[in-house]
N, C-alpha and C positions, 0 to 999 in steps of 0.2 A: 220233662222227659229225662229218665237215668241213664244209665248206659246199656243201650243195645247190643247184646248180642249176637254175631251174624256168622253162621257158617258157612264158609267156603271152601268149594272142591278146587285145588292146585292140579288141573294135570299138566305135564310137559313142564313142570321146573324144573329137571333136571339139565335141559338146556343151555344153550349162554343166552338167551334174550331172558328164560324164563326165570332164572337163577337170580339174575342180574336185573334186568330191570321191575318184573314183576313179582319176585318175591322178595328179596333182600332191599331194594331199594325200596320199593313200595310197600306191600301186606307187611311187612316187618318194621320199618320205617314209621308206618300209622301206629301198629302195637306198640310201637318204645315210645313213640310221641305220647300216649296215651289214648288213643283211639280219633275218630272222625268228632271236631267239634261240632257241637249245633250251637246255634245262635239263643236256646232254651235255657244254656247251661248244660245240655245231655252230650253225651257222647253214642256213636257206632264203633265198635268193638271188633274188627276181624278175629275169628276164633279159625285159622287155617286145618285142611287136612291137607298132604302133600301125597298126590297119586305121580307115579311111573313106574318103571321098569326092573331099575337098576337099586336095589334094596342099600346098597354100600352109598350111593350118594343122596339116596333121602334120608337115608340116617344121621348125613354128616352136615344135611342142610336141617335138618329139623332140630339138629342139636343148638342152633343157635337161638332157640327159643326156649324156655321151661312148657310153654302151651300150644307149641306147635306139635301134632299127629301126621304119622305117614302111615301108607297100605298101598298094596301094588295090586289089589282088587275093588277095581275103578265101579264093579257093579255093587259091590257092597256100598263102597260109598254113595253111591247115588241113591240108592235104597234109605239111604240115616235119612231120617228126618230132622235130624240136629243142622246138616248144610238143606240151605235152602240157594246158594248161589255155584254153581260152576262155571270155571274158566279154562279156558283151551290155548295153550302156547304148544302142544306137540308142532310135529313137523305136518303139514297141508295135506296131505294124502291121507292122515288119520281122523281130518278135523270135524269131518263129515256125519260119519257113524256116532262119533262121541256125543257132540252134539245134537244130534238128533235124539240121542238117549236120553239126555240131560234134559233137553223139552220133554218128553217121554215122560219123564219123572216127576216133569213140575218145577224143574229149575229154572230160576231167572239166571239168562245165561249171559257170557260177558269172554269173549276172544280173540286172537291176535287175529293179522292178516296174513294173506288171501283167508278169507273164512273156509270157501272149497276151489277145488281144483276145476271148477267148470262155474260160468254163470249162472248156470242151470240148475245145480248143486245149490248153489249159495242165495238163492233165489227163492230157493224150497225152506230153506232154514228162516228165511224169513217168514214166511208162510205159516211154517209150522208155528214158531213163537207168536207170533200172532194170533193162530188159532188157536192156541193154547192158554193165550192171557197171562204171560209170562213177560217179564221185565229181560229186554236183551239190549246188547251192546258190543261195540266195536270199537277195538285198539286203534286211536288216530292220533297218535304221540305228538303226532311235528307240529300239530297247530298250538301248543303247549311251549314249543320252543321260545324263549327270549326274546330270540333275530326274527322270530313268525310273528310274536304278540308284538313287537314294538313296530313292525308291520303293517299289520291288521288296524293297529292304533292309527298311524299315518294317513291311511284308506278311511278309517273312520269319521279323520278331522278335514277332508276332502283336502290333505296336502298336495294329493297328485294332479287333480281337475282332472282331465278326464284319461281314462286309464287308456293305454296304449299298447303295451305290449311288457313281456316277461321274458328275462333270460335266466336260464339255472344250469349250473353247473353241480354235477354231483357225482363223487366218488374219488376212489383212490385205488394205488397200486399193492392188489394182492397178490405176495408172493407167490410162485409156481411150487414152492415145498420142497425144491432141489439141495440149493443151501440157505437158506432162510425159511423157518415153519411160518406156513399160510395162517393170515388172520382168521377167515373165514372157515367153515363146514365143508368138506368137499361135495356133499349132497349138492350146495347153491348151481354146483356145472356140469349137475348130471340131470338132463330132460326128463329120463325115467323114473328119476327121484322127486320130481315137481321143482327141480330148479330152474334159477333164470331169470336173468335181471328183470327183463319186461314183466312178468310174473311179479317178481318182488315189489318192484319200483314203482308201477304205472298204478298198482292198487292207492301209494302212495301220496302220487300226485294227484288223482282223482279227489282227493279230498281238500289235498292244499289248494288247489286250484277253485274247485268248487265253490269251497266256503271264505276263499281272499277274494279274487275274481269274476268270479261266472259259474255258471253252470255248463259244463264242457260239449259242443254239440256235437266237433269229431275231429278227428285224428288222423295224422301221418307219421308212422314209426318204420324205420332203419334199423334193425338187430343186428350183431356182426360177433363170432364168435371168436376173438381177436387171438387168443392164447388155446392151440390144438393140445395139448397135455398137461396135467397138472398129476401133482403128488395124493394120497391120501393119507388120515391121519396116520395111518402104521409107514407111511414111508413110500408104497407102492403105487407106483404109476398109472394113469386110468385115462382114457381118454375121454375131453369137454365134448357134450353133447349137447349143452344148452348154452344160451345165449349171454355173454358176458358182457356186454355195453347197447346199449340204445341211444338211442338217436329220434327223438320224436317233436313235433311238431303238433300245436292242441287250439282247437278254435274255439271261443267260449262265447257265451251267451251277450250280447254287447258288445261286438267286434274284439274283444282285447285277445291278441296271440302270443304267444306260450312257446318256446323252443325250449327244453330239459334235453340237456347230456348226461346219460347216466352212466357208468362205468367205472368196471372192478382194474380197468387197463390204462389209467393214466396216472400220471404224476401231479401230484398240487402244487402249484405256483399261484393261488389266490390264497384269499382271507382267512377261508375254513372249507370244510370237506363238501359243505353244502355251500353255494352262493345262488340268490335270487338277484338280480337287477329289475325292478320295475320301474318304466319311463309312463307320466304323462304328462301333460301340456302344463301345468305348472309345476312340476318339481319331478327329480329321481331318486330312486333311495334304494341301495345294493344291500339285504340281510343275510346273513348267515344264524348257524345256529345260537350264538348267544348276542351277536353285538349287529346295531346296524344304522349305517350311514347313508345320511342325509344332500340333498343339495338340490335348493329350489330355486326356481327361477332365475330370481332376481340374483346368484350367487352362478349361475351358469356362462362361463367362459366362451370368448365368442372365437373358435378355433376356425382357423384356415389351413387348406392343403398345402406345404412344403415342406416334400422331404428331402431338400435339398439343404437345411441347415438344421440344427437341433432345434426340439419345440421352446418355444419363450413361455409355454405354459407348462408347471407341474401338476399333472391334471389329476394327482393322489389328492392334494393340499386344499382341494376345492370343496372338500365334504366334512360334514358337520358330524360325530356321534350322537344318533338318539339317547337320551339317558336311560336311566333306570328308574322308570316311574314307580315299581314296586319292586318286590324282592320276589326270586323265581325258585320255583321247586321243582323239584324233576320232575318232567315234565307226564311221564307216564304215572306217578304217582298222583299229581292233581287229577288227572282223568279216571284214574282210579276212585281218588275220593269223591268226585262228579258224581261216579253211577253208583258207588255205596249209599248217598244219597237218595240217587233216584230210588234207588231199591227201597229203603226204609222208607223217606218222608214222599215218592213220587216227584220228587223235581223234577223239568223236564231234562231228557237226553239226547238229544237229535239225532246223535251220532248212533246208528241202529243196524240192526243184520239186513236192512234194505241197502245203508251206505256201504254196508260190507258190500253188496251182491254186485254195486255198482264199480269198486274198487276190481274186482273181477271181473266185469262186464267191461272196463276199458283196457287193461290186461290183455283180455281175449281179441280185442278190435285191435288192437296194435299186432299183435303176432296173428292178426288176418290182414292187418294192411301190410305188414312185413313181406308175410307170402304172398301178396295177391300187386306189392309195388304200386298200394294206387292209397287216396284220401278217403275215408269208412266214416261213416255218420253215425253216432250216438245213439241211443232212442233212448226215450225215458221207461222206468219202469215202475210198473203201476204200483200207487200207496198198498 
């Protein structure tokens, strides 16, 4: 096999996820590398088109390629039969219609998350590729992560015996934009806009959890709006309408339980932005996103309650670093090069607009357990 090939429709990289991790880091990243290897000797070839909005910034993003095209007529593009792939990074309220087009057309399709703003939505999109015989795909970065693979690894070599329970912490302090500029979109804290952590996050965990742990059977989520005003990008003050930290609680398939703190409202005083702890009966091991540490068994300290002197244990000192079994790519970029895969040679993808719909589908049960203050059961959703 020579070199394939492959065009792909960009829309929403004007973005910061989409700018940033899905075209500069990745679709660009592959083109300098020299395309997708095959094991043949051939290569896949990204040949991008950049669709959005704003003509001054596809211009300035496409210039960083001699063979990258922009147009901000998303239906012409669809219409070339030179792209055969589209990809959706716009914001979530857009993602629906596009996509829908995109099957429409005959695209093998491939985009971030939430896919749609309703499980019901996101449900359908699965459907349609489906019925359409089209090659599709879903954004699931984290399980690509370092702190996740060396993980995954642990679970695989049955370090833990039998799995017990998960703690995660996730998130950091976004300024309010008074005197320090907000890291984040102000759209993330406005409801009307499809913001909101739970929304964000819970699509998230649905997968990490899924595919480390279990299959999730339900849920109890806490939302709390912790910061009532924040600034927007021009400066001007706006009032938060959606939900800035969660608080959830996740039953999985095999007794193993799940507590994730997510949140744009606190301060980091652990390892990295993300930390997992999973405990089971032989051994524990706390991941972040790149590094993660160890301590089984036989290396666990036999602690007693007095807080009436200082501990005689430094209980940092007792964990081991996993190494670096191999060397890591960004990690949206290997998933990237996954489904360019799949698309040409059919390799399998697991990761599909069903896994999307379910990312959305535990979203929506969390901000119905939130409203409703009670534990919501799962259901699965049909292949």
């Amino acid at each position: 096999m020579k070199t394939k090939k492959l065009g792909i429709i960009l829309n929403g990289v004007t973005g910061r996820m989409g700018t940033n991790q899905h075209y500069v880091r990745s679709i660009l990243a592959i083109m300098q590398q020299g395309g997708v290897k095959l094991r043949d000797g051939g290569t896949i070839m990204p040949q991008p088109i950049l669709v959005g909005r704003n003509e001054a910034k596809l211009q300035e993003l496409a210039a960083k390629h001699p063979a990258v095209k922009w147009t901000t007529d998303l239906d012409a593009a669809l219409k070339d039969p030179e792209y055969s792939v589209y990809f959706d990074a716009q914001t979530t309220g857009r993602r629906f219609d596009a996509v829908s087009a995109a099957i429409a057309a005959g695209k093998h399709v491939y985009c971030e998350k939430p896919t749609a703003v309703s499980t019901e939505q996101a449900y359908e999109l699965y459907q349609r590729a489906k019925k359409a015989g089209v090659k599709h795909g879903v954004v699931q970065d984290k399980l690509w992560l370092p702190g996740l693979v060396k993980l995954k690894t642990l679970i695989d070599q049955g370090f833990f015996g039998q799995l017990l329970s998960v703690r995660g912490e996730f998130g950091y302090w976004v300024f309010e934009g008074d005197t320090v500029l907000p890291q984040r979109p102000s759209w993330n804290y406005r409801k009307e806009d499809d913001g909101g952590i739970i929304v964000d996050m819970l699509c998230h965990w649905r997968y990490v959890l899924d595919n480390l742990f279990g299959a999730v059977k339900a849920v109890s989520c806490l939302g709390a709006t912790h910061v009532a005003e924040r600034r927007d990008e021009n400066g001007k003050p706006y009032r938060c309408t959606a939900d800035d930290s969660a608080y959830a609680t996740f039953e999985m398939e095999g007794g193993v339980i799940a507590h994730i703190n997510s949140s744009w409202c606190v301060r980091v005083r652990r390892d990295d932005l993300l930390t997992l702890q999973v405990d089971g009966t032989k051994g524990s091991a706390v991941a972040g996103l790149r590094d993660c540490l160890a301590q089984p068994l036989s290396a666990t300290p036999r602690c007693t309650w007095n807080p009436d002197i200082d501990s005689p244990i430094k209980y940092l000192d007792g964990w081991t670093r996993v190494p670096d079994w191999q060397v890591f790519d960004n990690a949206f970029k290997v998933q990237w090069e996954l489904f360019l895969r799949h698309v040409v040679l059919g390799h399998p993808f697991p990761w599909d607009l069903r896994e999307g719909a379910k990312g959305v589908q535990l979203a929506e049960l969390g901000l119905q357990s939130w409203a409703d203050r009670t534990w919501v059961e799962v259901p699965e959703l049909a292949v």
